[in-house]
KEMARNU-26997 format. One line per field, with one value per residue (C-alpha): residue number from 1; x, y, z. Coordinates in Angstrom, 3 decimals. Example, Ala and Ser with C-alpha at 12.3 -4.5 7.8 and 13.67 -1.06 7.14 Angstrom:
resi <- (1	2)
xx <- (12.300	13.670)
yy <- (-4.500	-1.060)
zz <- (7.800	7.140)
***
This chain:
resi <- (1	2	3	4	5	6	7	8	9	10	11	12	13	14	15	16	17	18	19	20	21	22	23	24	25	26	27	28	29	30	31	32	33	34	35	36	37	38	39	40	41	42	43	44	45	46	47	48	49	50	51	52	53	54	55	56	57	58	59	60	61	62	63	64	65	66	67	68	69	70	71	72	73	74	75	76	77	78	79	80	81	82	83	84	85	86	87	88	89	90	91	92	93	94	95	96	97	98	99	100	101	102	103	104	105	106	107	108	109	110	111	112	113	114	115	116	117	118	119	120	121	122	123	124	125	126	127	128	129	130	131	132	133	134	135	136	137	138	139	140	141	142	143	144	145	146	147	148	149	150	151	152	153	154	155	156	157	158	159	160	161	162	163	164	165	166	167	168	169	170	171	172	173	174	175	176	177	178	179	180	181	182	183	184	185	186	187	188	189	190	191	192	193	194	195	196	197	198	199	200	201	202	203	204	205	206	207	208	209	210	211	212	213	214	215	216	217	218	219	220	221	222	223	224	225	226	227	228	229	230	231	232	233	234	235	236	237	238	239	240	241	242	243	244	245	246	247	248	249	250	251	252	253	254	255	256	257	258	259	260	261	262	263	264	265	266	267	268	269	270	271	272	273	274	275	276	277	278	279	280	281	282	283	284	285	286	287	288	289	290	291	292	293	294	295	296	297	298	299	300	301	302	303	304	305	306	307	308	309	310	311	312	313	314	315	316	317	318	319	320	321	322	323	324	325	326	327	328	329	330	331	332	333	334	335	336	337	338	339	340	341	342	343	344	345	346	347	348	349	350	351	352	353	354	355	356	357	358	359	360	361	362	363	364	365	366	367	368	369	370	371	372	373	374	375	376	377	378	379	380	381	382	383	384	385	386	387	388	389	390	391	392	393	394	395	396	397	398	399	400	401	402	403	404	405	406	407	408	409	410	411	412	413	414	415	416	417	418	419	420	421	422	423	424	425	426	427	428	429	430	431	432	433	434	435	436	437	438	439	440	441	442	443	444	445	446	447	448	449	450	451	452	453	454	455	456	457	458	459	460	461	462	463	464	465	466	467	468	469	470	471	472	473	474	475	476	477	478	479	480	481	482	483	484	485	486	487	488	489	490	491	492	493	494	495	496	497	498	499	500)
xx <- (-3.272	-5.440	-7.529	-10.408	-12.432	-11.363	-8.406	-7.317	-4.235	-2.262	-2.774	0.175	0.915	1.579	-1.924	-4.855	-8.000	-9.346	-12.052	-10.904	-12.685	-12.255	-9.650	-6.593	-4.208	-6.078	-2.818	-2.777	-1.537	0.680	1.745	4.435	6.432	9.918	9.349	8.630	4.858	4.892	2.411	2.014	-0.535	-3.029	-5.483	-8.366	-11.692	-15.000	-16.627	-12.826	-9.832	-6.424	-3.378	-0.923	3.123	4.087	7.548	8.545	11.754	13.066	13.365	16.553	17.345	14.848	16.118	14.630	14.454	13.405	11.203	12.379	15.749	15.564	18.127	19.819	19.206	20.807	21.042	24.252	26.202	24.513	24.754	20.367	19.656	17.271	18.180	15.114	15.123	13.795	10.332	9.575	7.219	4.078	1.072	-0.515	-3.955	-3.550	-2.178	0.081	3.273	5.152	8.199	10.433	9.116	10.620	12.288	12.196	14.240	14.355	16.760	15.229	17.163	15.025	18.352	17.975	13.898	11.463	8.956	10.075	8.853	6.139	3.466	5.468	6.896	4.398	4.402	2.494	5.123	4.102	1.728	0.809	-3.095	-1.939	0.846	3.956	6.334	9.332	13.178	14.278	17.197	16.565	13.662	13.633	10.656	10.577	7.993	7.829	5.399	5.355	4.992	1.188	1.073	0.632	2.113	3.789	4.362	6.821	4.621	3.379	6.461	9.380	11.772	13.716	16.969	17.069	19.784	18.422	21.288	21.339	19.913	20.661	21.790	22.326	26.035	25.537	22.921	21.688	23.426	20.023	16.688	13.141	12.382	8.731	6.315	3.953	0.362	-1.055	-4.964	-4.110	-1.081	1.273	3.993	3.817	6.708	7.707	11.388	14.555	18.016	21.753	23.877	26.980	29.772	31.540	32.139	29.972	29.002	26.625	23.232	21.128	20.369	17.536	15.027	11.831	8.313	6.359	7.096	6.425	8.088	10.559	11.581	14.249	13.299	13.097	9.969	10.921	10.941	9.965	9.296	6.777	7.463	4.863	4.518	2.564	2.150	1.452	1.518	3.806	1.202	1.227	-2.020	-2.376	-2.541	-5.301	-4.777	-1.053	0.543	3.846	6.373	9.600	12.111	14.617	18.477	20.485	17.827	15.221	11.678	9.073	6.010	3.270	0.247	-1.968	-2.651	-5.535	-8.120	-5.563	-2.576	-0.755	0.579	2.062	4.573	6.856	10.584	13.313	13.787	17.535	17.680	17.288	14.951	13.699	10.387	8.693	5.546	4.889	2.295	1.107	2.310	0.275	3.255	5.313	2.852	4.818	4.673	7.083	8.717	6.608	7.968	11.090	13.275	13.503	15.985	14.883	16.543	18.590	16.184	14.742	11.463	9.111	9.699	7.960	9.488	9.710	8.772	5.864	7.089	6.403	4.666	5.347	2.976	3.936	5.325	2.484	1.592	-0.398	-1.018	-3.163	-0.942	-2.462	-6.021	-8.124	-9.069	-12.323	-14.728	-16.613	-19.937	-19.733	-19.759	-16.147	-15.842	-12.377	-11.456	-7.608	-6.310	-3.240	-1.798	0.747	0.675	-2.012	-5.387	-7.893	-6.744	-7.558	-7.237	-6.102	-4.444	-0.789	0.542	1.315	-0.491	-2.738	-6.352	-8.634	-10.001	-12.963	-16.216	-14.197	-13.373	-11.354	-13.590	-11.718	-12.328	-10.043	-12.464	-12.563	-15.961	-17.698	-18.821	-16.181	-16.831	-14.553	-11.199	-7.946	-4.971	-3.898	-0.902	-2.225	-0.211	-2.326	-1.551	-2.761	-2.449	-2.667	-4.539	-1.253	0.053	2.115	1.823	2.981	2.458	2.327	1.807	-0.944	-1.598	-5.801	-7.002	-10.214	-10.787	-13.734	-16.788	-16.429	-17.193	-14.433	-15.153	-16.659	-15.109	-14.550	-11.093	-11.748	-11.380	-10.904	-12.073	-10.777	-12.012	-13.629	-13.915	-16.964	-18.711	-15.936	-17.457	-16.534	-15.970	-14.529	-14.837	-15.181	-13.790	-15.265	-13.508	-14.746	-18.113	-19.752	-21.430	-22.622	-22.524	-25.057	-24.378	-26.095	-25.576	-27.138	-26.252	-26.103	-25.644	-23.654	-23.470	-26.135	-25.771	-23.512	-25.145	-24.388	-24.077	-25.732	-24.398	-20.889	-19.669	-19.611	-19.610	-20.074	-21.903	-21.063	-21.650	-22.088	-22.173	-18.762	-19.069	-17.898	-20.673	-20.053	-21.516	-21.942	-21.617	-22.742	-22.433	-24.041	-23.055	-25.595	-24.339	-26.356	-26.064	-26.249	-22.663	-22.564	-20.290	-20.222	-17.528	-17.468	-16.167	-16.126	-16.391	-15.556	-16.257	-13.680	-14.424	-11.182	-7.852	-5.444)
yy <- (-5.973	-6.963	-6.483	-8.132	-6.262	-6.611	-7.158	-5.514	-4.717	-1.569	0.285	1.026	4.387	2.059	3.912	1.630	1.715	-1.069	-0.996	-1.496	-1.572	1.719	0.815	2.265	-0.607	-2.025	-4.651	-4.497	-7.076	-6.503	-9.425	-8.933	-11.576	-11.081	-9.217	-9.414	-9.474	-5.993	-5.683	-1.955	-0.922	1.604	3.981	3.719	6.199	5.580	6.874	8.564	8.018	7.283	7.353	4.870	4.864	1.093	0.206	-3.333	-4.790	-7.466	-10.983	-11.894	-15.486	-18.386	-21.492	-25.403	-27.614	-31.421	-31.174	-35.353	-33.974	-30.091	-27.900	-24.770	-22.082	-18.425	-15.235	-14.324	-11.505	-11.705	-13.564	-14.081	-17.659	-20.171	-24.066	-26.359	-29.717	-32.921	-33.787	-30.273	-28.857	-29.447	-27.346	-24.574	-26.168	-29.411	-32.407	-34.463	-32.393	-32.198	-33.527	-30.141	-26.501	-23.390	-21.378	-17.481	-15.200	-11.351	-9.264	-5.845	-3.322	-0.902	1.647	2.294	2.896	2.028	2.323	-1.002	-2.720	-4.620	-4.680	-1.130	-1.140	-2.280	-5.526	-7.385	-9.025	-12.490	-12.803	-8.586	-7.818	-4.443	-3.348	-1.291	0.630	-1.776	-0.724	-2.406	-4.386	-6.506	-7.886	-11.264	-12.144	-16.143	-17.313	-20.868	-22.448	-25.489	-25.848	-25.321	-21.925	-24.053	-22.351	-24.327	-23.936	-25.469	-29.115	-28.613	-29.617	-28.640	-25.925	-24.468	-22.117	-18.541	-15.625	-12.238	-9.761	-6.939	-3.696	-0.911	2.918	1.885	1.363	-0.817	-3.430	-5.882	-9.522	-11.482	-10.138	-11.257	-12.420	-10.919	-12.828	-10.748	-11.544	-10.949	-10.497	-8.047	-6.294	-5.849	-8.174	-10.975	-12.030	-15.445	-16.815	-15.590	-14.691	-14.090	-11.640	-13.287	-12.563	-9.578	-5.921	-5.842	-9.317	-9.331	-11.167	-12.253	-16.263	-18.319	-20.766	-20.254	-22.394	-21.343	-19.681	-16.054	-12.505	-12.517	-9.249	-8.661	-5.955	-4.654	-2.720	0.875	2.874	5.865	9.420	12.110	15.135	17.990	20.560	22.062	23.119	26.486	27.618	30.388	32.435	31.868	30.074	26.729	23.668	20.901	17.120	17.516	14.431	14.646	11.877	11.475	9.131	8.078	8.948	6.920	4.274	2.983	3.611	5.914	7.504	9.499	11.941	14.056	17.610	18.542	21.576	23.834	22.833	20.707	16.791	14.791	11.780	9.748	8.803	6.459	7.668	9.033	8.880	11.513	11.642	14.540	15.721	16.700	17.311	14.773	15.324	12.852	13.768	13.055	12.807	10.629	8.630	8.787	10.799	13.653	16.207	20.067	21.459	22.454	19.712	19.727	17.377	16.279	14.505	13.007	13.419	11.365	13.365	14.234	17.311	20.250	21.903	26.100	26.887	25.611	23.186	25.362	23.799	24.827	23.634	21.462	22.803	23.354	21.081	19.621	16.413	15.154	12.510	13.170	13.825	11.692	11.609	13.503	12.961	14.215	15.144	14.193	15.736	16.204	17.033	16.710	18.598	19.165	18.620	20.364	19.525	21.508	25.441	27.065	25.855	28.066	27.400	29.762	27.590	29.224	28.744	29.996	32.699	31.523	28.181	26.406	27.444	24.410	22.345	23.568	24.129	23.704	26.119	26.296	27.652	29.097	26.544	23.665	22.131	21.858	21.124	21.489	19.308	19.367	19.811	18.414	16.169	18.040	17.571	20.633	21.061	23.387	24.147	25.010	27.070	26.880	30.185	29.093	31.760	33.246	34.122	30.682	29.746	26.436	25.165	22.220	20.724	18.282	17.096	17.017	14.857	15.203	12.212	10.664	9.345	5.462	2.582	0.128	-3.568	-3.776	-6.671	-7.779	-7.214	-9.175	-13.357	-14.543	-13.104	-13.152	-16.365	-15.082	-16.148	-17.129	-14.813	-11.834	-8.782	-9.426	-6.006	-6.622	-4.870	-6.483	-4.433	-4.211	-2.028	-0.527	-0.222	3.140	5.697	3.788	-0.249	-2.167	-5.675	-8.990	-12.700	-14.053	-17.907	-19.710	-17.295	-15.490	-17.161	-16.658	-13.303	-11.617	-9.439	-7.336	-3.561	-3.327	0.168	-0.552	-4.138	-4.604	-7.718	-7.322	-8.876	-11.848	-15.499	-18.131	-20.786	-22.595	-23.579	-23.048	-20.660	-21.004	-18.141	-15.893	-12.118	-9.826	-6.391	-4.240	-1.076	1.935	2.730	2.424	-0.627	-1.899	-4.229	-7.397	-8.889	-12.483	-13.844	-17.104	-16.595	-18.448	-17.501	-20.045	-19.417	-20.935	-21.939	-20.150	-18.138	-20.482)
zz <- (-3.508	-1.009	2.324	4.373	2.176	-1.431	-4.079	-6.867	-8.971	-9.547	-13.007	-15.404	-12.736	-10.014	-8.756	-6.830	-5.402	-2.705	-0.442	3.803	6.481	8.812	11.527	13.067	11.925	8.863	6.758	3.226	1.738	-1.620	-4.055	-6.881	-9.078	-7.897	-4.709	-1.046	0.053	1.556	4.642	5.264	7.887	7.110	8.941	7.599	8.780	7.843	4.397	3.528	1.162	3.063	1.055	1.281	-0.493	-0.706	-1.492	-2.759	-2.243	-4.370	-3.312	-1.465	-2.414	-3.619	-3.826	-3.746	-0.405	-0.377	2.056	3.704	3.602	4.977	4.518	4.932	2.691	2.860	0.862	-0.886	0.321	3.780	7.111	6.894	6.629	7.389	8.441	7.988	9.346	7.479	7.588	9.134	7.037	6.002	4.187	5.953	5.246	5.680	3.502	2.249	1.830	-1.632	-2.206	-2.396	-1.737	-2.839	0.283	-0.616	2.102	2.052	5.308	5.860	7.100	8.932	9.804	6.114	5.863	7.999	6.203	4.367	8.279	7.264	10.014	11.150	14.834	17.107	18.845	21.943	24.402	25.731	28.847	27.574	25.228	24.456	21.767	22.743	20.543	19.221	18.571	15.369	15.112	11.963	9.777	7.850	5.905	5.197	2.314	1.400	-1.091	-3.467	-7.450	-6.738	-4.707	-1.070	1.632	3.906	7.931	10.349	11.442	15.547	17.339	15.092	15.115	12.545	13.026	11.416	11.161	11.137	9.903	12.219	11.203	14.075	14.492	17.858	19.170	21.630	20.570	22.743	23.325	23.310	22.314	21.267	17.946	16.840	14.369	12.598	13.172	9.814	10.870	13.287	11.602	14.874	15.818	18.409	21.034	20.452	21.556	21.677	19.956	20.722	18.614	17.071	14.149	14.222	12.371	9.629	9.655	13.346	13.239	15.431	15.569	17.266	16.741	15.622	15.260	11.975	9.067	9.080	8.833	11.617	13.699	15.910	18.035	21.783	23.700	23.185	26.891	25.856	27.041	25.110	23.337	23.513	20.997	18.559	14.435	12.804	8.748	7.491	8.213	12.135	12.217	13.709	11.947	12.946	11.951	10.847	10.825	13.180	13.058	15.655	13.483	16.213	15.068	17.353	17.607	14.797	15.969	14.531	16.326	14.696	16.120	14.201	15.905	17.429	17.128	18.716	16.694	19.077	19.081	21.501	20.105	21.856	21.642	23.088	26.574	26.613	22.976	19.756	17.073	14.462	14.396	11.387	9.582	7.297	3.972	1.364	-1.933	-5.186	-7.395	-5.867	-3.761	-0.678	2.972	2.683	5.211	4.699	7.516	9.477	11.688	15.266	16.993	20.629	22.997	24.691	27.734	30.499	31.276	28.774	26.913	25.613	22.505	22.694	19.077	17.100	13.682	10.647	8.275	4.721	1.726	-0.858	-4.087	-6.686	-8.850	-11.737	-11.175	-14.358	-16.405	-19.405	-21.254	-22.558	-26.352	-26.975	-29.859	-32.751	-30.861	-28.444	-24.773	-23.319	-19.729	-17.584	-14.691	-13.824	-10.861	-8.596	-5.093	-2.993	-2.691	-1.022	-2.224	-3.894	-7.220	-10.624	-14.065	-17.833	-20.550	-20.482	-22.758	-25.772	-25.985	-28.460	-28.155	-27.418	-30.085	-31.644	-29.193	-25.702	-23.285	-19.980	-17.104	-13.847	-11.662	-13.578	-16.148	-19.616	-21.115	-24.469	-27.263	-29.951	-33.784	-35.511	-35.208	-34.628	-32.269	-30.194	-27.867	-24.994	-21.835	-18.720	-15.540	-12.208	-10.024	-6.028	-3.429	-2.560	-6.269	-6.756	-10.463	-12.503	-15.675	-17.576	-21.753	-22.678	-25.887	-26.354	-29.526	-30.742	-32.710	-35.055	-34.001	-34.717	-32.470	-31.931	-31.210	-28.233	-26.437	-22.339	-21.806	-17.949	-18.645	-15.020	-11.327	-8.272	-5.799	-2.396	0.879	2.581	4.628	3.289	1.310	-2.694	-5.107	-8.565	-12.249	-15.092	-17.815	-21.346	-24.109	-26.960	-28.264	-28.113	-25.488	-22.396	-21.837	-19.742	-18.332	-17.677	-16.646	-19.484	-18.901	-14.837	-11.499	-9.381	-5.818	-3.490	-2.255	-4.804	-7.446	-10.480	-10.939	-15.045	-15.138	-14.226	-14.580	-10.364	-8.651	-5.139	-1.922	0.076	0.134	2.629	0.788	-0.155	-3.986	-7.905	-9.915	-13.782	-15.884	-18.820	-18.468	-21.516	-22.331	-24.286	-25.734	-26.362	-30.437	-33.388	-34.712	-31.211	-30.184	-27.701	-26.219	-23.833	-21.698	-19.603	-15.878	-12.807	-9.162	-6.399	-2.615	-0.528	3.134	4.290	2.822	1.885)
***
């Protein structure tokens, strides 16, 4: 997982954290053995938290191409293929090609979900600067790489051929239309050439030639019209910065606006076509965007249209979203707050009706936290309820251990760290486990780069470099128990002169 800004990796939830820098299209870039690079686009404001549901979809096909010979490589039980010429390729930074690659292909379908549209459905037509909405008619993301992680690109002058499977709710889809390659820096698709639709029934793709190797759209500028409306609560009271999408239905395209101070949005569609409107909320549990309000189909219309009723939009069922608690122990201080989403916030916390009490010396305030310094071990099974400011109530079972005061080995769980680019701001942890009470770090052997430093309360490497370079050195930790534990670790951070 990664932007301009940092890289990390997802804990055992499938949860992250990275930093971004604030922009309206800012591309994250997401890695996984046996998937697709996913490249959602995210809208990032300044000094805030925006959520973000990913989806990965499996690799298509991966297969092995000489890379004198070329050849043709497609995915089984689908018309998307790629047909490489010989001598065509050659490493994206420069060098003597390998002598075979590895050719991965994955068809999208964005009729099914488009939120699987990596780069989402905005592209810049040639001889245009600004982006325009796209129709969809069929994504294929190409990846191709050698036995040492090299990407490789089509050489200057060479072509190769691909087959996009089409992907439509439209009847009538177009004979020839652009093919779209997404411009990973600034996360919106660029025109490039051209394709012709061909098969039949079930079997229709679209087929043209292409000059790099990149995730591949099929799409068309989207003339649209805008719908005018507006959101309120049950209650009748507007609704400021609701996020409103129109999701075409005979036609894939998607359009979001967020409501302003007095409750209303505008969004566009396909001109002549229909789409549903709806309110769309990020949901905690599931990590995705998910309709909270009523559905209003608009269209077909070829003026812009203003919708009679207000959406309703209705809050998301109440929840407790805490996983689990951590272990607490013997003397010392325990403080964790739970957490809901959904319902009507102004949440009251207590213990249900017929739960365990607490362990020994904690206590359950209103407000969501339990806090105390616990005497002795014990394992209880409480269950907790949370009552929302309209009378909504739910309830959920935690286990809460109070274990032992002992100190574990304390050892540094972290053995290599990401590589950074120059000039690029750096953030990584380094993760110790064990020991006791709070841990303090140091470089106690070489450097960080020049312009990088170390957080000694939390294990943080961050800054930026300008100079290019490998920096060998020793970080220790220290924990804060009686006897006193240490622990060292060799790492090594290298500052490249550009992403490779």
């Amino acid at each position: 997982m990664r932007t301009d800004s940092s890289t990390t990796t997802t804990a055992t939830d499938g949860t992250f954290n990275v930093l971004a820098p604030a922009g309206d299209r800012i591309i994250v870039r997401v890695e996984a053995n046996g998937f697709a690079d996913a490249l959602p686009i995210a809208h990032v404001m300044e000094g805030q938290i925006s959520n973000l549901g990913i989806k990965l979809v499996p690799i298509g096909f991966t297969t092995t191409v000489s890379v004198t010979a070329g050849g043709t490589v497609s995915v089984l039980n689908s018309t998307a293929r790629v047909t490489i010429p010989g001598n065509s390729l050659v490493p994206q930074a420069g060098g003597t090609p390998a002598g075979s690659v590895t050719v991965s292909l994955t068809p999208l379908n964005p009729a099914v979900d488009t939120n699987l549209m990596p780069g989402g459905l905005n592209g810049i037509s040639i001889g245009r600067g600004s982006a325009q909405r796209l129709e969809g008619f069929g994504v294929l993301l190409i990846d191709i790489h050698d036995d040492t992680g090299v990407r490789y690109d089509l050489a200057p002058g060479k072509t190769a051929t691909i087959r996009i499977p089409l992907g439509t709710q439209s009847i009538n889809p177009p004979s020839t239309i652009p093919l779209w390659f997404l411009d990973e820096t600034a996360g919106v698709w660029r025109e490039e050439s051209t394709a012709t639709l061909q098969g039949s029934g079930a079997n229709r793709f679209y087929e043209g030639d292409i000059t790099r190797v990149a995730y591949w759209n099929a799409d068309q500028v989207l003339e649209t019209i805008v719908v005018h409306g507006c959101v309120k609560d049950a209650s009748g009271q507007v609704v400021v910065r609701a996020l409103v999408e129109a999701k075409g239905i005979d036609y894939i395209g998607t359009a979001v606006n967020l409501t302003v101070g007095d409750g209303t949005f505008s969004v566009a569609i396909r001109k002549s076509g229909q789409a549903d409107l709806r309110v769309l909320e990020y949901d905690p549990n599931t990590f995705a965007l998910v309709s909270v309000s009523t559905i209003v189909k608009v269209g077909p219309s070829s003026t812009d249209l203003s919708l009679t009723n207000c959406l309703v939009k209705q809050p998301l069922p109440l929840a407790i979203t805490n996983r689990m608690l951590p272990i607490g122990k013997v003397g010392d201080a325990y403080h964790q707050r739970l957490a809901a989403s959904g319902g009507v916030p102004g949440y009251v916390w207590c213990l249900n009706a017929g739960s365990d009490p607490l362990p020994d010396s904690l206590r359950l305030d209103q407000s969501g936290v339990i806090v105390g310094t616990p005497t002795k071990a014990e394992t209880k099974t409480i269950v907790v309820k949370v009552t929302d400011s309209m009378g909504a109530t739910t309830t959920k079972e935690f286990i809460l251990t109070i274990s032992e005061l002992t100190a574990s080995p304390l050892s540094i769980e972290t053995t290599a760290i990401p590589s950074l680019i120059v000039g690029a701001a750096y953030n990584t942890t380094v993760i110790a486990t064990g020991g006791a009470g709070p841990k303090s770090w140091v470089i106690s052997s070489g450097k960080l780069p020049e312009g990088l430093k170390l957080d000694p309360a939390s294990g943080i490497i961050s800054g930026s470099s300008m100079l290019v370079g490998s920096s060998p050195f020793i970080i220790t930790v220290h924990d804060s128990g009686t006897p006193q534990q240490s622990a060292r670790q060799p790492l090594n951070l290298v500052v490249h002169a550009s992403g490779g």
